[in-house]
N, C-alpha and C positions, 0 to 999 in steps of 0.2 A: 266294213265301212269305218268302224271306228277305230282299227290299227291304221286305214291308212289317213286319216283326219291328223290321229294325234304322230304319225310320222310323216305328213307334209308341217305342222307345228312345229317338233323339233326342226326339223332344216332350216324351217325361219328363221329361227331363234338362233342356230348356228350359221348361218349368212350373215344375219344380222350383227355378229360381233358383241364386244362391250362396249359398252356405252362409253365416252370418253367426254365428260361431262367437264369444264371449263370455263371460267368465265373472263370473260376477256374485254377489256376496255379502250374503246375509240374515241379520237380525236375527233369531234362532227365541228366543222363550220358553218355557218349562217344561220345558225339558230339563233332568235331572237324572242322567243315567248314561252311561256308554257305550251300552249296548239300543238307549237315546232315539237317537242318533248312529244307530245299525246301521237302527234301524226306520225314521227317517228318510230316508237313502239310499238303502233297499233302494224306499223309495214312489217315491221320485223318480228313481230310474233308471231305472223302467217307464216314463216318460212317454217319447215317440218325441223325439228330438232330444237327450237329456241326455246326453252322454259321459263322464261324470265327477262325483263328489261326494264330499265332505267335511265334516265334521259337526264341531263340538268344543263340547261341554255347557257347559264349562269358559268359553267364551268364548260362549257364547249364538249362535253364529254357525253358518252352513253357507258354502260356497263350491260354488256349482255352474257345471262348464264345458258351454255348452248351445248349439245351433244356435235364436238368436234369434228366424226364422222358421220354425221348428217350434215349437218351445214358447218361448214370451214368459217374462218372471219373471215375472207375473201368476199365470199357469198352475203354475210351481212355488210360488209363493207358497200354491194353494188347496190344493195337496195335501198341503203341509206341515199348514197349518189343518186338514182333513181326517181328522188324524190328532190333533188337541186340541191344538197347539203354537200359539203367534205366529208370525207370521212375516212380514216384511215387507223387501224389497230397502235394504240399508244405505246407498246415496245417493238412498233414494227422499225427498223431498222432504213434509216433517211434516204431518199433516192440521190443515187448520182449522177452528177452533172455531167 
């Protein structure tokens, strides 16, 4: 029982990958207070993979530190949206027209 515990463990751990830990900064719109800041962090830390976040109204921005292959900035991008903000990764490249 205990060979096959600790080799269902490894295969986890090899499914799982490395972590690809980054942290990435979005453009958010319509925040206007500190709340907006708290409410937004508090969404985005529920997603599996987020470690870390930082909001500032002030600067339109968040900073999120995140395992890339669990949650993409796509993914935190929607949940920010989700909640009536903008938001879109700040070296993401401008949509065209």
């Amino acid at each position: 029982m205990r060979r096959a515990v600790a080799l269902v463990l490894t295969l986890a751990a090899a499914c799982a990958g490395e972590p690809q830990v980054r942290t990435t900064r979005f453009n958010v719109g319509g925040m206007v207070c500190h709340s907006c800041e708290e409410g937004i962090c508090a969404a985005v830390r529920k997603l599996d993979g987020v470690l870390e976040c930082a909001a500032d109204f002030k600067a339109g921005a968040a900073e999120v530190r995140h395992d890339a292959a669990r949650v993409p900035a796509a993914e935190i991008a929607g949940a920010i949206t989700k909640l009536g903000y903008t938001a879109s990764p700040a070296d993401a490249p401008p949509a065209a027209n």
